[in-house]
C-alpha positions in Angstrom: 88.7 104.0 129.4 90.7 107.8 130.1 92.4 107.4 133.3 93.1 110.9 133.4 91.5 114.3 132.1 93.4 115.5 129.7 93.0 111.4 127.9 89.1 112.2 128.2 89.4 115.2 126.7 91.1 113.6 123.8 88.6 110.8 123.6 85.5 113.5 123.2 87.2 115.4 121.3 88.3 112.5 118.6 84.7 111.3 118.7 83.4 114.6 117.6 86.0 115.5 115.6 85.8 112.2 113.5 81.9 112.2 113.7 81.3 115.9 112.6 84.3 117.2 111.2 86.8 119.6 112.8 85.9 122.8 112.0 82.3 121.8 112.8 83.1 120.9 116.4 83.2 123.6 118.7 85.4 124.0 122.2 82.7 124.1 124.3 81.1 120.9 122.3 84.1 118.9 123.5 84.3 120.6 126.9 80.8 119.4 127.5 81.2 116.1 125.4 84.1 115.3 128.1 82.2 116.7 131.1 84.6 119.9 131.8 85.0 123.6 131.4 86.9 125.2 128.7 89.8 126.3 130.8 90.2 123.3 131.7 90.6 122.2 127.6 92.9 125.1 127.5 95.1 123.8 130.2 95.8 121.0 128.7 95.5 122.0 125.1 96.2 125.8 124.6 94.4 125.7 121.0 91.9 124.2 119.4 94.4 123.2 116.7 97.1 121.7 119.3 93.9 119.2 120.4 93.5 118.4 116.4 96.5 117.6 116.0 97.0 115.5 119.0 93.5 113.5 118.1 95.5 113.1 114.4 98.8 111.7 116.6 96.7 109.7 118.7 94.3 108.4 115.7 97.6 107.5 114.0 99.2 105.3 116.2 95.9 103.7 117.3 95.3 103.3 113.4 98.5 101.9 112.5 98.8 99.4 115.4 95.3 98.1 114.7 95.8 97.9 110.7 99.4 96.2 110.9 97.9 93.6 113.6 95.0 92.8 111.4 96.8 92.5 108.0 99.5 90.5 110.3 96.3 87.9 111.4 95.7 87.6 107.9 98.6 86.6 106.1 101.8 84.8 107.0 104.7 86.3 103.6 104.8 89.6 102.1 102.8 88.6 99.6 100.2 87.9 101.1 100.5 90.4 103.7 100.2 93.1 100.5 96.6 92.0 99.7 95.4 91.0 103.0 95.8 95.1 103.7 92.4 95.0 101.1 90.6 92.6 103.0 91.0 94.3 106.4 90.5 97.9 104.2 87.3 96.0 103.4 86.4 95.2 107.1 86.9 98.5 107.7 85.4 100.4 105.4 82.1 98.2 106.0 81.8 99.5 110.5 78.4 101.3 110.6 80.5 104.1 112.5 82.7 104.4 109.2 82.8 108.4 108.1 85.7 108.1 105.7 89.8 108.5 106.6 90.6 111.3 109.5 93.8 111.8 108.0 92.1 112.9 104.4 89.0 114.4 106.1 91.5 116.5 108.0 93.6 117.5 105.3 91.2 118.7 103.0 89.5 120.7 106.0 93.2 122.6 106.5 94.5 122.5 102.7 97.3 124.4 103.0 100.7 122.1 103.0 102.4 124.5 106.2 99.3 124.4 108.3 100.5 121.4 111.1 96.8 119.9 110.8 97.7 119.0 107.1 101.3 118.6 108.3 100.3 115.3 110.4 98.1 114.3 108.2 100.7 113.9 105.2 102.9 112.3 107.5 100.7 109.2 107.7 100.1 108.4 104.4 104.1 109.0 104.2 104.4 106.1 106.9 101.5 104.2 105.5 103.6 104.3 102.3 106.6 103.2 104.2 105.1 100.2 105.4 103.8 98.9 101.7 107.0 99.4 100.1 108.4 97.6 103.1 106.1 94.8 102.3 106.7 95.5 98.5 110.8 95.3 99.0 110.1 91.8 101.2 108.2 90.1 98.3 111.0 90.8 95.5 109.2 93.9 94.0 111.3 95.6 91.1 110.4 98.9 92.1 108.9 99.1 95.8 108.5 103.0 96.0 106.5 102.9 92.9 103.7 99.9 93.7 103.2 100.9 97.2 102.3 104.9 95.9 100.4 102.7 93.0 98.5 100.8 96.2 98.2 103.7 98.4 96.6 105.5 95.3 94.1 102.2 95.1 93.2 102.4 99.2 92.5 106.0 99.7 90.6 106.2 96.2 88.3 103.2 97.7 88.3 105.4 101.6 87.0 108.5 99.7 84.4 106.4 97.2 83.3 104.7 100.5 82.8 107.6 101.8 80.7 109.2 98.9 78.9 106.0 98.5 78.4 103.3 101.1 78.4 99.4 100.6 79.8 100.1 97.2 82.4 97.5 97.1 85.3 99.3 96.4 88.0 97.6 98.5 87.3 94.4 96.4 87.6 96.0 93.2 90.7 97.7 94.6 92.4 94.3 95.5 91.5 92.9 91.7 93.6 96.0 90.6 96.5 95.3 93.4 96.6 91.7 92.3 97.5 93.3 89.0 99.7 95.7 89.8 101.6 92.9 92.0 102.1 90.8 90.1 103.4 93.2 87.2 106.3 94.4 89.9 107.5 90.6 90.5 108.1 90.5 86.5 
C-alpha cells in the first residue's frame, strides 16, 4: 500500500503504464488513476519520461527480488537454480494479468539506444544476464558469458511468443532447449 504521494503516483502510473503501454497513457490518466492533479505529478516527476523511467527502476528491483526469491525456492545448486528460472518464467508467463516484459515493451516503444527509457531498459537484461552467468560460472560452465546470452535469448523469445500468443507453452519448450544448451557448456 503507498504511504506517501509521490509512491501512489508511481503505483497508478506502473499499472497503466504496464496495462496500456507508455505512450498510450496519458498525464492526466495517471493523475486521475492516483486521485491527484497534474501539478501535483509534476512536482514529484517533472516529465512524463522521469515517471517512466522511475516505474522501469521500480519494476526492476521489484522484478529481480521476486524472480531470484522464486528460482531460489526452487532449487538448492546452480544447476538447478539455471532451469528452475524456466519453471518460475512459466508461472509467470501463465498470471491472467500477464501483458509481456515492461523492460522489452518499453524499449521497443523508445527504440533509440540514447533515449534513458531504452537506457534502463537495456540495463536489466544486462543485470539479468549478470545473474545467469553468475549461476552459469557456479555450475562449472566453460563459457558462462556465452550460455547465459544463449539463455537470455531462450527467456525473452518465450516473454515475446507469450505475449503474441497466450497458453502457448513456450517456457517448457524453452527449458528442453536450456537443458541442451547446459549441458553442452559442462562438456
Amino acid at each position: 500500500m503507498p504511504s506517501t504521494l509521490q509512491e501512489k503516483i508511481l503505483l497508478a502510473a506502473s499499472e497503466l503504464f504496464y496495462s496500456q503501454g507508455v505512450r498510450a497513457t496519458g498525464v492526466d490518466a495517471i493523475a486521475k488513476a492516483a486521485n491527484t492533479t497534474k501539478m501535483s505529478l509534476y512536482k514529484y516527476f517533472p516529465s512524463k519520461d522521469d515517471l517512466v523511467v522511475a516505474f522501469l527502476r521500480k519494476r526492476d528491483e521489484d522484478f529481480r527480488t521476486w524472480f531470484v526469491a522464486q528460482v531460489d525456492d526452487k532449487a538448492a545448486n546452480p544447476k538447478e537454480k539455471l532451469l528452475a528460472v524456466f519453471d518460475v518464467l512459466d508461472e509467470w508467463l501463465a498470471i491472467p494479468e500477464f501483458r509481456g516484459c515492461a523492460f522489452i515493451n518499453a524499449a521497443a516503444e523508445f527504440p533509440l539506444e540514447g533515449n534513458p527509457v531504452h537506457q534502463v531498459s537495456a540495463e536489466f537484461y544486462d543485470k539479468f544476464r549478470c545473474y545467469i552467468a553468475d549461476l552459469a560460472r557456479q555450475c562449472g560452465s566453460n563459457y558462462p558469458e556465452n550460455l547465459a546470452l544463449q539463455l537470455s535469448l531462450l527467456i525473452e523469445g518465450a516473454i515475446v511468443s507469450e505475449q503474441m500468443k497466450r497458453h502457448s507453452g513456450v517456457a517448457g519448450q524453452a527449458r528442453q532447449a536450456a537443458i541442451v544448451l547446459i549441458e553442452a557448456s559442462l562438456r
